[in-house]
Each structure stands twice: as C-alpha cells, then as structure tokens.
C-alpha positions in Angstrom: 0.0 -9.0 -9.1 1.6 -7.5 -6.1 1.8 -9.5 -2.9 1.0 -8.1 0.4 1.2 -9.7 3.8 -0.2 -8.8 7.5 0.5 -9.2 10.7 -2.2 -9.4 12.8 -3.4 -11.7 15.7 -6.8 -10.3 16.4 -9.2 -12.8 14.4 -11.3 -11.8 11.5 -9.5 -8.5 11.4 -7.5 -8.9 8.2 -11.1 -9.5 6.6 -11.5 -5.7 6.3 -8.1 -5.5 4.7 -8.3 -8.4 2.4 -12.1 -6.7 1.3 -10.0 -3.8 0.6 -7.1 -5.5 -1.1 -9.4 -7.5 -3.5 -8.4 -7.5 -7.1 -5.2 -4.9 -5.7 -3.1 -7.7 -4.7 -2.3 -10.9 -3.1 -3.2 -11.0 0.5 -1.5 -13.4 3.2 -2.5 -13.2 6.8 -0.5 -14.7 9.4 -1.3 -14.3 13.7 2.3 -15.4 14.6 5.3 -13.1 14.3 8.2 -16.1 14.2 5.9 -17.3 11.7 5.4 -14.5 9.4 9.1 -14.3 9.4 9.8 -17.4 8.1 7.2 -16.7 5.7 8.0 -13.9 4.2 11.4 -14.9 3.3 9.8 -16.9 0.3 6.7 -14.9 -0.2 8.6 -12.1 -0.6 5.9 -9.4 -0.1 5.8 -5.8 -1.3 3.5 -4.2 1.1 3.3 -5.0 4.9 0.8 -4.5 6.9 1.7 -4.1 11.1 -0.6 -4.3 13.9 1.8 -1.7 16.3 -1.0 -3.1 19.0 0.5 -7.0 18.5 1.1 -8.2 22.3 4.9 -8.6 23.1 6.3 -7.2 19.7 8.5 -3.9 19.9 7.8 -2.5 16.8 11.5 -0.9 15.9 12.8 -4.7 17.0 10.8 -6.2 14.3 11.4 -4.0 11.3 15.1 -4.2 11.7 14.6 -7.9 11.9 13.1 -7.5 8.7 15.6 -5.3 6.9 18.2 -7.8 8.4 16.5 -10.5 6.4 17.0 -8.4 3.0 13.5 -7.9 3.0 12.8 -4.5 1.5 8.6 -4.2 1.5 6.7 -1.0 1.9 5.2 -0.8 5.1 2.0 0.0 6.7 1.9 0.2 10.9 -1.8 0.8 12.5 -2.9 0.1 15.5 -6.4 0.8 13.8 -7.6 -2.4 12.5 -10.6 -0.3 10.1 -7.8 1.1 7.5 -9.4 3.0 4.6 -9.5 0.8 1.5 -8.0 4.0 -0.3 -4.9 3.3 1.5 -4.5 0.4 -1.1 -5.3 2.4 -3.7 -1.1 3.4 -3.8 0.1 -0.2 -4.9 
C-alpha cells in the first residue's frame, strides 16, 4: 500500500484527508514541521500533503529541505484544507 503523509497543524483537518485516503493508502498526520522531518526519513512517504497556510514555514525553504534529505515524494500544497477526494484517486 502506498504511504502518504501531511503536514498540517490545524486540528481535525487531516480527518477529511484521511476519509479520502481510506483504503488508497497509508495516512500519517503530523502538526510539527521539525517533526515530520524526522519522520519521514523512515516512513519514507510517496505522497505529501502541505498546508502552504502552516504559520512560520516558507514553503520553497521546506521542500528543498526535503529534497536535501533524499526524499523524493509527490507532493500536494493547499492552503484549502477541503481537498477533493478525487485528488487521491491518482496514487
């Protein structure tokens, strides 16, 4: 099964997404961007989902951070928390 992970610090709002998501993949939701991070290292997720609303986070700062890691995910930046479960669909 594929494994996705979010970034989000509003709270409940990767329920929509993991609703969507179920049965697609593997979901992990994480509010702290150090900690996602450190995370994903070993989770090693294909998709990633980014809140571009997440307080204090340049967007263009994290990604490279992530590509820097060797990490090599699809990505998905909102600032709409309601993504359309189709979206999903594509893994």
């Amino acid at each position: 099964m594929k494994r996705a992970y979010l970034i989000e610090n509003i709270p409940n709002a990767g329920k929509n997404i993991k609703d969507a998501m179920k049965g697609i993949c593997e979901l992990k939701v994480c509010k702290d961007i150090n900690i996602a991070l450190q995370e994903m290292l070993a989770y090693k997720p294909d998709l990633l989902i980014i809140n571009l609303a997440f307080p204090g986070v340049r967007e263009l700062n994290l990604l490279t951070h992530i590509c820097a890691l060797g990490l090599r995910p699809a990505i998905v930046a909102s600032d709409n928390i309601h993504m359309d479960p189709a979206l999903f669909q594509i893994l």
